[in-house]
DRENZA-69239 format. One record per residue (C-alpha): y, z, x; residue in one letter; residue number from 1. Coordinates in pm, 1 decimal. Layout:
{{Y,Z,X},'A',NUM} ...
REM end
This chain:
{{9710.8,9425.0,7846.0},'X',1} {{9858.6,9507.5,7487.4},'X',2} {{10246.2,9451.4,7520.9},'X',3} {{10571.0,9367.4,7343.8},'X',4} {{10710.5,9179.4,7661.2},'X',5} {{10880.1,9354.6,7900.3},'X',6} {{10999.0,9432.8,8288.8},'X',7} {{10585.2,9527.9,8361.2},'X',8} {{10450.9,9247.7,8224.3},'X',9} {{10727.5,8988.5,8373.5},'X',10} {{10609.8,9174.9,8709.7},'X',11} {{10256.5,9166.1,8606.4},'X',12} {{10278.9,8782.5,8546.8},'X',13} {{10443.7,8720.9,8923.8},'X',14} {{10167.8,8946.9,9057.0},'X',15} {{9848.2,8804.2,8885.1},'X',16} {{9759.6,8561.5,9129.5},'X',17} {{9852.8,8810.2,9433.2},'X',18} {{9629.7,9104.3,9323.6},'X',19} {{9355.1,8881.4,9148.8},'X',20} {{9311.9,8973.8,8867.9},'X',21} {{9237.4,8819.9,8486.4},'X',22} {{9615.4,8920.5,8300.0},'X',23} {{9509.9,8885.4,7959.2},'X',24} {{9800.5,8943.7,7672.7},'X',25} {{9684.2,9140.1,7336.5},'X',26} {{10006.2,9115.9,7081.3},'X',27} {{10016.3,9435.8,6915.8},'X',28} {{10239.8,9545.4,6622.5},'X',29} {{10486.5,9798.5,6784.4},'X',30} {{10610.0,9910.4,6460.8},'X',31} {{10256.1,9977.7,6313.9},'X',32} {{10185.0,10164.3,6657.5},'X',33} {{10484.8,10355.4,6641.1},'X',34} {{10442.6,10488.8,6240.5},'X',35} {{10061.7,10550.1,6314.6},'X',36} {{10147.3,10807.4,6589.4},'X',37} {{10444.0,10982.5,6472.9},'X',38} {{10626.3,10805.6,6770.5},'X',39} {{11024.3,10745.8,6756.8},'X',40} {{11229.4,10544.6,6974.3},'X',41} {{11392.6,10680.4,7275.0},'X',42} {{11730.9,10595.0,7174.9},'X',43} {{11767.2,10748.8,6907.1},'X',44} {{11811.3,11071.4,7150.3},'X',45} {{12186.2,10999.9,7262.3},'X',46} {{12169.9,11126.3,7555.7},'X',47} {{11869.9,10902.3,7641.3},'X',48} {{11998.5,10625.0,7499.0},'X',49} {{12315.2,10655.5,7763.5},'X',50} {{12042.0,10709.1,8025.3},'X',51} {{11811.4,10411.2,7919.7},'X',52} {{12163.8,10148.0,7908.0},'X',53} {{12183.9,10270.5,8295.6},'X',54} {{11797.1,10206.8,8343.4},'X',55} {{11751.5,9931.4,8173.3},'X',56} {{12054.7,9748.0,8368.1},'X',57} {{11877.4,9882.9,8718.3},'X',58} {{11585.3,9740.4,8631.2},'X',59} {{11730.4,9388.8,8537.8},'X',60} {{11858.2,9366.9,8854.5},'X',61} {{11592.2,9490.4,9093.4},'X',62} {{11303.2,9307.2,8899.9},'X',63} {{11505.5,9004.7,8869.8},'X',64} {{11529.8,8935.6,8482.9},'X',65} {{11812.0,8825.7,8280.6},'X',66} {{11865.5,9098.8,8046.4},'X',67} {{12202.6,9165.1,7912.4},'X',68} {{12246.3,9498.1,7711.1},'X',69} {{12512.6,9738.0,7583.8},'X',70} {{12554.8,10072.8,7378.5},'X',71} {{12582.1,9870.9,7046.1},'X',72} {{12286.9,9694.9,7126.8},'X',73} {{12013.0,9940.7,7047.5},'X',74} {{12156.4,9980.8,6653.0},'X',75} {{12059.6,9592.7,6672.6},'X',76} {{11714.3,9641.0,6814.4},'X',77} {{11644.4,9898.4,6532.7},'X',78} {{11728.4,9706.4,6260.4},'X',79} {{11550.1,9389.4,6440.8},'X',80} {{11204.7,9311.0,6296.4},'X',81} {{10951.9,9167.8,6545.6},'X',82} {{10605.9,9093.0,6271.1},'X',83} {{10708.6,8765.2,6236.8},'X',84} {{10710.1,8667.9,6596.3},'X',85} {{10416.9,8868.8,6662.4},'X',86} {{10189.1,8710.4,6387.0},'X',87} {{10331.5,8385.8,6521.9},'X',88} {{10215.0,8526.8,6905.5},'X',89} {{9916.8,8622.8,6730.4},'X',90} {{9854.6,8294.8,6580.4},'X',91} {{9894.1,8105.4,6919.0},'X',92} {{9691.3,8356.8,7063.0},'X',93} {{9442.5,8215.8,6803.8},'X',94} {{9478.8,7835.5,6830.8},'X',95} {{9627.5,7805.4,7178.2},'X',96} {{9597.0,8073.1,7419.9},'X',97} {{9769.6,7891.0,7701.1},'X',98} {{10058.5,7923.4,7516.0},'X',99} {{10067.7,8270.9,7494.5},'X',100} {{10274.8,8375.3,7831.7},'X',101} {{10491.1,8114.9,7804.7},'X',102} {{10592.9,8186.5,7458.9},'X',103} {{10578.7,8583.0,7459.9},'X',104} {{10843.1,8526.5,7795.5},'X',105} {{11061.5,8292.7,7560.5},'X',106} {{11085.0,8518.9,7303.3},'X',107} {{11119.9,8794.4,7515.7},'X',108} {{11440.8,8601.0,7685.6},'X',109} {{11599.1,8531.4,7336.4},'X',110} {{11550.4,8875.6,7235.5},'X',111} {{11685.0,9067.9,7531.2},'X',112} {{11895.3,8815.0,7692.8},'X',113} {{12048.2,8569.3,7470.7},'X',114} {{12011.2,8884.2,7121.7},'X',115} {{11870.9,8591.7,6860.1},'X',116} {{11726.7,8732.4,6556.9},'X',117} {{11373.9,8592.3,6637.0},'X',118} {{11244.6,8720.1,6283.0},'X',119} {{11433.0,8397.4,6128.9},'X',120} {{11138.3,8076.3,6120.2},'X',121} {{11444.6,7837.2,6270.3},'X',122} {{11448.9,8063.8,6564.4},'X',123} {{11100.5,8105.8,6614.9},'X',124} {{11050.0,7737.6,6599.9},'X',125} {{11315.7,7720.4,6864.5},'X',126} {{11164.5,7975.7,7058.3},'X',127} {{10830.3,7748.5,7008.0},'X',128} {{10957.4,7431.9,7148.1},'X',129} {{11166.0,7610.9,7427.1},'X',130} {{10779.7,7711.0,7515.9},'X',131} {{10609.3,7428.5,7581.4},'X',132} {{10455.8,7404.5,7196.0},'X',133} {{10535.8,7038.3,6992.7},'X',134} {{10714.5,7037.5,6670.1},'X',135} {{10406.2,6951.6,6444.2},'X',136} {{10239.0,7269.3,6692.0},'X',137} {{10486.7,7505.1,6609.1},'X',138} {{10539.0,7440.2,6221.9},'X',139} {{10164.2,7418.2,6180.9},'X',140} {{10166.8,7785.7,6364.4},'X',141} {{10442.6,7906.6,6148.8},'X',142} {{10254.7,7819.7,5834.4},'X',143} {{9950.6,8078.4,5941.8},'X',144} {{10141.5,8333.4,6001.0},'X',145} {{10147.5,8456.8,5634.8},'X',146} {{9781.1,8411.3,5671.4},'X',147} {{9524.4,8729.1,5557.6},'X',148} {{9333.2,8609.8,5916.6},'X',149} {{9655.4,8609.5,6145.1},'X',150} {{9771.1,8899.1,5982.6},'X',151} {{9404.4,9134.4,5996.7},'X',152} {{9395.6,8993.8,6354.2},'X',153} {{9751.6,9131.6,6444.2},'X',154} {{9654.5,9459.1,6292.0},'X',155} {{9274.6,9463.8,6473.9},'X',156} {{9446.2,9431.1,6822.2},'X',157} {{9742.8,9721.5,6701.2},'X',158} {{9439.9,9979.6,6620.5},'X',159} {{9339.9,9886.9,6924.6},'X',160} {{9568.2,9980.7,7115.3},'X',161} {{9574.3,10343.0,6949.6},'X',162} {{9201.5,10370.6,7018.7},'X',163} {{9322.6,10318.9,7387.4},'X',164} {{9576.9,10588.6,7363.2},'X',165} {{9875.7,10339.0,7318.4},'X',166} {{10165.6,10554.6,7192.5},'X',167} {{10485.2,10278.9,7229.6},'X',168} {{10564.3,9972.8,7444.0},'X',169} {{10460.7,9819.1,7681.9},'X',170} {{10134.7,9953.5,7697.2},'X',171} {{9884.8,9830.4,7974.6},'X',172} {{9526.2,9896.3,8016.3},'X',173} {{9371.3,9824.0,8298.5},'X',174} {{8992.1,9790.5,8320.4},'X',175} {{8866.5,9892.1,8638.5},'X',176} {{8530.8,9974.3,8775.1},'X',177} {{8382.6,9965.7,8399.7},'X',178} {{8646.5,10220.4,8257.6},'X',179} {{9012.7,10168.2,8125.5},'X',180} {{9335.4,10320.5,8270.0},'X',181} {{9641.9,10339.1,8024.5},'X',182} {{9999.5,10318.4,8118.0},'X',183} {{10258.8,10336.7,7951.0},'X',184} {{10630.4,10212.5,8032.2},'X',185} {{10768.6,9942.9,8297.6},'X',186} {{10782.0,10189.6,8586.3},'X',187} {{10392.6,10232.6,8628.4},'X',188} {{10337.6,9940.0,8855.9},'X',189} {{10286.6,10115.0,9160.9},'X',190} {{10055.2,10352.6,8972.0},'X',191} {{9844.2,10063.9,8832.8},'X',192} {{9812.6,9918.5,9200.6},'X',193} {{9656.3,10259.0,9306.5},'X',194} {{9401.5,10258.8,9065.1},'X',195} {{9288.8,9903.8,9108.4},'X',196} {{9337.9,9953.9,9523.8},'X',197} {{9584.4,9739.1,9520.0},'X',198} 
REM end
């Protein structure tokens, strides 16, 4: 599973234990992914964007998940940058892995739901602590993310996801039967059930 967080992998997370299976969470550089495969967001297609406000509301409500989101929104999630919060997944994914769902869902929340800048370190130490993480955890994790190891790790697990055909976010690949499926988007889940005969 290679994801910036999203409706799938909130669903993904409730479903785990129901389908059996080992959920495993990859941060992955969606920026990196996007300039490496010519890929641009949807929204910057107007007529898409009005589509994806209606969507993304459906969603919210038939998966359950606070988001809150309007029009003016998406100039705000361009300009957002998420490397800091993904070297500082990364990191955790590094030190503490049992952080890792916990704290990609917190950030997720802030970014979505309550629109904090989570590229600013007194937000992502927030988001930390909201997580679970102590505060000598989370500053000690903040302090490798500017590290050559968090950051060639970050950018290891982003190729990766190319190699595996990843094009955008949220990208899931399942491996089933010795071969991996990719899908793409947060309205594969039926899809990814069939494959694993589930």
């Amino acid at each position: 599973l290679i994801h910036h967080y999203s409706f799938m992998m909130q669903v993904l997370c409730r479903y785990q234990h129901i389908w059996n299976i080992d959920l495993r969470f990859r941060p992955a550089f969606l920026g990196g992914i996007m300039q490496q495969t010519g890929n641009k967001p949807p929204a910057m297609l107007p007529k898409r964007a009005e589509y994806l406000l209606k969507d993304i509301k459906r969603m919210a409500k038939y998966y359950q998940v606070p988001v809150k989101i309007s029009g003016d929104d998406f100039q705000r999630i361009f300009r957002a940058s998420s490397l800091a919060a993904m070297r500082f997944i990364t990191a955790i994914d590094m030190t503490k892995p049992e952080y890792l769902e916990p704290l990609s869902r917190e950030f997720w929340i802030r970014f979505w739901s309550q629109h904090e800048d989570i590229s600013q370190p007194a937000n992502i130490l927030t988001v930390a602590q909201q997580a679970g993480l102590s505060s000598e955890l989370s500053q000690k994790v903040l302090e490798m993310i500017s590290s050559p190891t968090v950051k060639d790790r970050l950018k290891e697990t982003t190729d990766e996801a190319i190699k595996y055909g990843a094009f955008g976010m949220p990208a899931v690949v399942a491996h089933y039967n010795g071969e991996p499926h990719l899908f793409f988007g947060s309205d594969r889940l039926e899809l990814l059930g069939s494959v694993i005969g589930e």
